[in-house]
N, C-alpha and C positions, 0 to 999 in steps of 0.2 A: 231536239226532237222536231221532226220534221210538220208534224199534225197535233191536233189537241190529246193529252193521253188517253182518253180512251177511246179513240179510236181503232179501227179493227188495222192501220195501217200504223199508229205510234208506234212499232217496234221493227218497221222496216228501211231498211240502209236505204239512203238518198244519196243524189248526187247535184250539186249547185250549178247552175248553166247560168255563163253570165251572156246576156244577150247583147244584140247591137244597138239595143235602145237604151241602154245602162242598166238595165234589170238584172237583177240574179232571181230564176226561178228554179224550184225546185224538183227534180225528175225522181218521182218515188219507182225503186225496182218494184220488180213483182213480189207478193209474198205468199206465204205458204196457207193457205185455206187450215181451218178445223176439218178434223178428219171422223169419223162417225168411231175411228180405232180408238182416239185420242179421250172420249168419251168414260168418264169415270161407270161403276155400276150407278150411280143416280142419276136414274134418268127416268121419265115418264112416258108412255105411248100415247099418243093426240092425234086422234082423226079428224081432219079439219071439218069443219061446218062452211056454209056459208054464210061470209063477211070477215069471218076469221084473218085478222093478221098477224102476221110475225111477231111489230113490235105488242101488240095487244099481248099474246101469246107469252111473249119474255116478262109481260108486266104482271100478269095472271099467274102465273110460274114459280114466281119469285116472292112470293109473298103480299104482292097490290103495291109495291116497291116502283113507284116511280122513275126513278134518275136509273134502275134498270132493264127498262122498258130499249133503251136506247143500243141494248144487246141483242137486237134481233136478227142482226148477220152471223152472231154464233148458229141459231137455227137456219139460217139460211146455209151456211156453211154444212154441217155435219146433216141435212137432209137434201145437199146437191142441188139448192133450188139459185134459180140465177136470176130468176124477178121476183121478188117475194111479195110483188103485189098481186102475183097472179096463180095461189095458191089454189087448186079446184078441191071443191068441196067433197068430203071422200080422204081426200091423201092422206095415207099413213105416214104423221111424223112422229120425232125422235125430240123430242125435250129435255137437253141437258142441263138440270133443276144445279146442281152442285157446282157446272163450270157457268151455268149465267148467275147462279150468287156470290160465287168466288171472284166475279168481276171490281174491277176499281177498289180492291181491298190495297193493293202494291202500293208503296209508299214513294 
């Protein structure tokens, strides 16, 4: 495994690049984003406020569940946001409550 598992990239194909300096690093492909399709029926509607962030959002979501708080590129993912620091207050998001608790259950 190319990254720690739960990362939003653990599951995608790599390739070893040995360099000219004796290094081998590792060139992760691209992978496939969560899709808003992929999206069980549990899910909640959040309008953000301001100061509002992602991972606060994934920790509030999930029960006040700490270690998954660290899922907040799911919501970045299935609501198309590509700086999730810069969430304007207002925005209609999509809270997928059932795929950010189903997270790091895999053995």
């Amino acid at each position: 495994m190319p990254v720690y598992k739960d990362s939003r990239y653990a599951e995608v194909e790599y390739t070893s690049i040995y360099g000219r300096d004796q290094v081998t690093r590792k060139y992760l492909h691209p992978r496939d984003p969560k899709m808003l399709e992929e999206v069980d029926q549990d899910w909640i509607a959040h309008t953000s406020s301001y100061g509002d962030e992602l991972d606060l959002l994934a920790y509030q979501y999930t029960g006040d569940n700490a270690s998954k708080s660290k899922y907040w590129w799911i919501i970045a993912d299935v609501n198309n946001i590509l700086w999730p620091l810069d969430v304007e207050p207002g925005t209609n998001l999509v809270i997928p409550t059932k795929m950010l608790a189903s997270r790091g259950l895999r053995g």
